[in-house]
Every structure is written in C-alpha cells, then in structure tokens.
SEPALUM-339206 format. One record per residue (C-alpha): residue in three letters; x, y, z. Coordinates in Angstrom, 2 decimals, decimal comma. Layout:
REM residues N
ATOM|type|x|y|z
ATOM|ALA|X|Y|Z $
...
END
This chain:
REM residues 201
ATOM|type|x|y|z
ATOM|UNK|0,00|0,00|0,00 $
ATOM|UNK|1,32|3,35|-1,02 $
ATOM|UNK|1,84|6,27|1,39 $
ATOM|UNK|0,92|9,67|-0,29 $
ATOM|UNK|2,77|12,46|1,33 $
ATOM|UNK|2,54|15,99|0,50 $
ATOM|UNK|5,09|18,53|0,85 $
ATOM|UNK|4,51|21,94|1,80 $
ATOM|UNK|7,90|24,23|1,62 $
ATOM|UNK|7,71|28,15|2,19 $
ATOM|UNK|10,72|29,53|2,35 $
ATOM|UNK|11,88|33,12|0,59 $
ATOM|UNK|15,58|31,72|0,55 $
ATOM|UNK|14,41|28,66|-1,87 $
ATOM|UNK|17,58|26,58|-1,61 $
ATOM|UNK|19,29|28,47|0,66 $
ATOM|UNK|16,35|28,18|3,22 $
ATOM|UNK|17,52|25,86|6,33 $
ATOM|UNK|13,23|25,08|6,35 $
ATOM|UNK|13,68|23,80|2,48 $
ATOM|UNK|17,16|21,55|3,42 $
ATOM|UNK|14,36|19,88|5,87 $
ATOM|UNK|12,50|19,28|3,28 $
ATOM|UNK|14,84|17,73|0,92 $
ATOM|UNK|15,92|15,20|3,65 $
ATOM|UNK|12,38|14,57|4,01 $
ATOM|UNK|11,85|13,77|0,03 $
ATOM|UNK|15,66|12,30|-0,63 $
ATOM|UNK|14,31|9,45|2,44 $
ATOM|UNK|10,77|9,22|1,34 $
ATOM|UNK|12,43|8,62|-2,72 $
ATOM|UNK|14,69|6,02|-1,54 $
ATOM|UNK|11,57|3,97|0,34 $
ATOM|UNK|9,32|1,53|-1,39 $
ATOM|UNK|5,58|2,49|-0,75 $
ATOM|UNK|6,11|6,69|-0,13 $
ATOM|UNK|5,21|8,65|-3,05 $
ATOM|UNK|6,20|12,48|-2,09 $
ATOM|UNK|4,84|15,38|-3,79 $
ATOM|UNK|5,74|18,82|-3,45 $
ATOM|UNK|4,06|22,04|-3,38 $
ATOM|UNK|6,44|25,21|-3,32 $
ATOM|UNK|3,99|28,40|-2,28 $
ATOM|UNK|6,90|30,65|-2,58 $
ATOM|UNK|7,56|29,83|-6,53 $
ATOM|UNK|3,80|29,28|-7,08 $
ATOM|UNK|2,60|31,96|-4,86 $
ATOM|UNK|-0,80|32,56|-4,13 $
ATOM|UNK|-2,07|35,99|-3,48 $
ATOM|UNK|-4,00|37,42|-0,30 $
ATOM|UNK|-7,61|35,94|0,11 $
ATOM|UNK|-9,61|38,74|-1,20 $
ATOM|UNK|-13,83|39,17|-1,43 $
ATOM|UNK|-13,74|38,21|-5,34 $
ATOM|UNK|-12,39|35,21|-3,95 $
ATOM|UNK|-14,52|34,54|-1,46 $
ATOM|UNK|-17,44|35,32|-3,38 $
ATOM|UNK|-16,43|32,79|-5,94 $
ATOM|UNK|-16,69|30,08|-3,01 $
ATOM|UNK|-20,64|31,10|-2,25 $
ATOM|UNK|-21,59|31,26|-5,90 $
ATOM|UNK|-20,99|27,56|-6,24 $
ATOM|UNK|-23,47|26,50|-9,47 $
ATOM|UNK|-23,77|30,27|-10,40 $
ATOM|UNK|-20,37|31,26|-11,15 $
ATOM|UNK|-18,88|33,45|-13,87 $
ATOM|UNK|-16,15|32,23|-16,30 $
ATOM|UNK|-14,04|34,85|-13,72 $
ATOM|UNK|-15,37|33,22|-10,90 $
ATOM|UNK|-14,55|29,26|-12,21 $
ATOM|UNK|-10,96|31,09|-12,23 $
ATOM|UNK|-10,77|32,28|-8,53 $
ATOM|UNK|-12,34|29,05|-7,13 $
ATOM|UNK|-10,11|26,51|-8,89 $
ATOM|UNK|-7,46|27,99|-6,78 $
ATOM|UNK|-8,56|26,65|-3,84 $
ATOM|UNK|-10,18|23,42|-5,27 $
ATOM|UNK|-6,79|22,34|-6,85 $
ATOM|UNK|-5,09|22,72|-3,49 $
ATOM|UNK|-7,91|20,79|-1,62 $
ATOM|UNK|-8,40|18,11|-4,04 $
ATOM|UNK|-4,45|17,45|-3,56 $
ATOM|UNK|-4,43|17,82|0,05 $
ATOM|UNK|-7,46|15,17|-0,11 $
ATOM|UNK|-5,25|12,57|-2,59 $
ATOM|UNK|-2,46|12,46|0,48 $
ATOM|UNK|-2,30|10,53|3,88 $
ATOM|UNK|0,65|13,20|4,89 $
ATOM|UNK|1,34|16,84|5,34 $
ATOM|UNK|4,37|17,74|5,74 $
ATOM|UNK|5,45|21,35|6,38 $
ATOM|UNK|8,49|22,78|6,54 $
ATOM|UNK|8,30|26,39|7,91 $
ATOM|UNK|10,74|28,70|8,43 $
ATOM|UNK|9,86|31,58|11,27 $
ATOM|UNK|9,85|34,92|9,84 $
ATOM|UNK|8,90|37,55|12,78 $
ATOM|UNK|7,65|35,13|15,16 $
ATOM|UNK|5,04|33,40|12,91 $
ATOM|UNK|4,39|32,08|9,56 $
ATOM|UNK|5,52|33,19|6,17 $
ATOM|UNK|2,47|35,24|4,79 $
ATOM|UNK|3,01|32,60|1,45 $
ATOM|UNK|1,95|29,84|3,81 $
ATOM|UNK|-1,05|31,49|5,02 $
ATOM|UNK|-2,16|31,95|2,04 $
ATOM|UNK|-2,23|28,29|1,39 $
ATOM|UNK|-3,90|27,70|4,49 $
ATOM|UNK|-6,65|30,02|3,39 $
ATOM|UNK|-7,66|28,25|0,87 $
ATOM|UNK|-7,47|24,80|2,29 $
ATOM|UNK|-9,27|25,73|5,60 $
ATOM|UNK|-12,89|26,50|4,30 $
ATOM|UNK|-15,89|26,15|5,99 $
ATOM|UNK|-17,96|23,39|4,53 $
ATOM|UNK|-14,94|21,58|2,94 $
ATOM|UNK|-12,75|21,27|5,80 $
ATOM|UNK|-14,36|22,02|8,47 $
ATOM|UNK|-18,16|22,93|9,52 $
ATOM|UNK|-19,35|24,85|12,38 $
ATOM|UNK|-21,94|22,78|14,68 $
ATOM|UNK|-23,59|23,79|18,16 $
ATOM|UNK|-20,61|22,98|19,67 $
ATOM|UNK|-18,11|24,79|17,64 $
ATOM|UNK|-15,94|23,85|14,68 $
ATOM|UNK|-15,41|20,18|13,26 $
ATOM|UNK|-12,76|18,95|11,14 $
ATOM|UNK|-14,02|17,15|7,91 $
ATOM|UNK|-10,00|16,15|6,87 $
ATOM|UNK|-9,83|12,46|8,65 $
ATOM|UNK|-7,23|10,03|8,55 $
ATOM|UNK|-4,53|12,31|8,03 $
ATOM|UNK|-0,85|12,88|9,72 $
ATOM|UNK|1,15|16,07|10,12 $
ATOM|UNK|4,87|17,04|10,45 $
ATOM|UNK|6,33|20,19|10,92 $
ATOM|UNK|9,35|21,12|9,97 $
ATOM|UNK|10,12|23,92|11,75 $
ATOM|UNK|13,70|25,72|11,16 $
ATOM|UNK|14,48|28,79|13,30 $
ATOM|UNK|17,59|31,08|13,62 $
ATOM|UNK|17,15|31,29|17,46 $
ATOM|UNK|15,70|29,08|19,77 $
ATOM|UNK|12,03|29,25|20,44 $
ATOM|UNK|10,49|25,94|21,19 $
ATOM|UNK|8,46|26,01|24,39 $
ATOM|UNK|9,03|29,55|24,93 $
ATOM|UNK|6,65|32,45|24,64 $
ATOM|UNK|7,83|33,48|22,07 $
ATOM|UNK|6,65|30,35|19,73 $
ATOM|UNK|3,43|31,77|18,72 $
ATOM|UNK|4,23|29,40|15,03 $
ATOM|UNK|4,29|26,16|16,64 $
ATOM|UNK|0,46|26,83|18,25 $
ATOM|UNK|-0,91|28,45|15,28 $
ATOM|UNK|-0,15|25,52|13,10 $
ATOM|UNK|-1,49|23,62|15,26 $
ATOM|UNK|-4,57|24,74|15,57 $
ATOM|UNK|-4,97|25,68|11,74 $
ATOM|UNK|-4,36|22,02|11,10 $
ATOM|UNK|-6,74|20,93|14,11 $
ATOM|UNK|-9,51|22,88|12,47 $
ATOM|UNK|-9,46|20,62|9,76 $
ATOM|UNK|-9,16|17,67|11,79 $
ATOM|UNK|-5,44|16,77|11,40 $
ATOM|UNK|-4,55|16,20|15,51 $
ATOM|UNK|-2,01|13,96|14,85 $
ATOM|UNK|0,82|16,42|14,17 $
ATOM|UNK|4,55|15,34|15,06 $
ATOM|UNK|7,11|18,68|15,38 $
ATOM|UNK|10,81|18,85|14,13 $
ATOM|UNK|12,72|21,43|15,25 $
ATOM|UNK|15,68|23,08|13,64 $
ATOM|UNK|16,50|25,77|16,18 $
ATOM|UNK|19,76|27,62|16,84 $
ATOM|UNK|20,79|27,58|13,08 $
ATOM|UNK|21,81|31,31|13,05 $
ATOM|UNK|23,93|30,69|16,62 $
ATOM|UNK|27,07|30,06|15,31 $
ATOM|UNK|28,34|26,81|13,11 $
ATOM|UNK|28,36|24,18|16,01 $
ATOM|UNK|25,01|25,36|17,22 $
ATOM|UNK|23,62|25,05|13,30 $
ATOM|UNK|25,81|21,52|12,59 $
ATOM|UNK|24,47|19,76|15,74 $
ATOM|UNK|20,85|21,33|15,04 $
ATOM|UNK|20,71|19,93|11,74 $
ATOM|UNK|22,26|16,46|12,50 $
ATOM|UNK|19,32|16,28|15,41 $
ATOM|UNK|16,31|17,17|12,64 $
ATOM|UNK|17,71|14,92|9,96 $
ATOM|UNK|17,50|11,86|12,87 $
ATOM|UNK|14,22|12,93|13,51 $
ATOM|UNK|12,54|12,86|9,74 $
ATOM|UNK|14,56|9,59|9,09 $
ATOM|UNK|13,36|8,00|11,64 $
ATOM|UNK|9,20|9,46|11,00 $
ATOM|UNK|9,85|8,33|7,50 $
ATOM|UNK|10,69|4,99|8,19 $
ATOM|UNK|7,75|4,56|10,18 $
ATOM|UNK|5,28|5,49|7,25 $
END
C-alpha cells in the first residue's frame, strides 16, 4: 500500500532556506523507500495571493459562477483536491517575525474553508480532513520551542486541528543562526528525527 505524502515548503531563501534543506531530507528518504510517493508544493515559486472578497465570493456562488469566478475558485479546489489525494502533510516552515511566512497562510486560506474542511456545529468547529498525519518542519535562527515566544508552533497547530489533522509530530531546527556548532548539531538532530518518521510510514 502506497503512502501519499505531501510537501509543503515556504521559504523566501528557496535553496538556501535551512526550512527547504528539511524538506529535501524529508523527500531524498521518502524517494529512496518503497511504498512513499512524495509530492511537493512550493507556495513561494507558485505563490498565491492574499484571500480577497472576489475570492470569497467565488466560493458562495458555487453553481452560479462566472467564467471569472470558475478562475478564482479553482485555486482553492486544486489545493484541496491534492491535500485530499495524500495521507501526509508535511510542512516545513521557516519563522519569519515570530510566525508564519504570509506565502503559507495563504495556502492555508484556501485549504481551511468552511464546509470543505471544516463545519461549524452547536458545539463549535469540526474537522471534515480524517485520517490524516502532520509534520512540521520547523527551522528557526534562534531558539524558540516552548518559549513564549513560539506563537508558530500553536498556530499551526490549531490551523491544522480545524481541519481535523490532531495527529501532528514537530521537528525542530532551532539555533541555526547561533554560530556553526550550534547550526551543525541542530541539523544532525532534525535529519535523525525525519529519518526515523519516515521509516515509520
């Protein structure tokens, strides 16, 4: 049985991007395994722009759309109809300013819709995405894990939980702007890490 994984990278750096060389370890495992077929998604070279109200109104008009509006929706129903075809997400994330790159939200807005992904119920929000797994890759120039200061780490989290995706492992890449031994032993950690989460797909 084949495990679909798909691979979300976001960083401004492209190949220089410490989030990105996560990645690639992630993919150059998966490739080398029997069963994992990885596919990426780059939102930096295919960059989506802001979530505007044309946008959104091309969600409601559903049957009633305009050739303009078949345009603006297809956006979003590409992206969901390939997060749908995959048992994985993987993410790798840098942390630009404490959060997200605004790239990567943009991808999340037009996964996390109401009525595709999720539905609101008398008790609040449900996640229609089941079945799924999540991994963050999460590169960082200082250290931030279990601080305050990780807003990121929380945020994805609950962007993904909205869906329904609660089982979400975290890899952290912290410390990669501390100096060389601080980056080198970083690294080595992260790359253990995703070996060992790909071998257990």
């Amino acid at each position: 049985m084949t495990t679909r994984a798909l691979i979300i990278t976001s960083s401004i750096l492209a190949e220089n991007g410490q989030s990105n060389t996560l990645a690639n370890r992630f993919i150059e495992q998966a490739n080398a395994r029997n069963g994992i077929e990885a596919t990426q998604r780059d939102v930096v070279k295919n960059a989506l722009p802001h979530l505007d109200i044309n946008e959104l109104g091309a969600w409601q008009a559903a049957a009633e759309r305009t050739a303009e509006q078949q345009a603006l929706a297809a956006r979003s129903e590409t992206l969901l109809a390939e997060l749908r075809a995959n048992d994985v997400l993987v993410i790798a994330v840098p942390m630009y300013n404490l959060g997200i790159p605004s790239q990567l939200k943009a991808w999340f807005d037009r996964v996390l819709r109401a009525g595709e992904t999720f539905r609101y119920t008398e008790n609040g929000p449900q996640g229609l995405v089941e079945g799924k797994r999540a991994i963050i890759l999460a590169a960082r120039g200082g250290k931030y894990a279990g601080t305050e200061m990780d807003s990121q780490t929380p945020h994805l989290k609950a962007m993904l939980g909205l869906m329904g995706i609660k089982d979400t492992h975290v890899v952290y890449a912290e410390g990669l702007n501390m100096g060389e031994q601080h980056r080198d032993a970083a690294l080595k950690e992260a790359f253990q890490a995703i070996d060992q989460l790909v071998e257990g797909l």
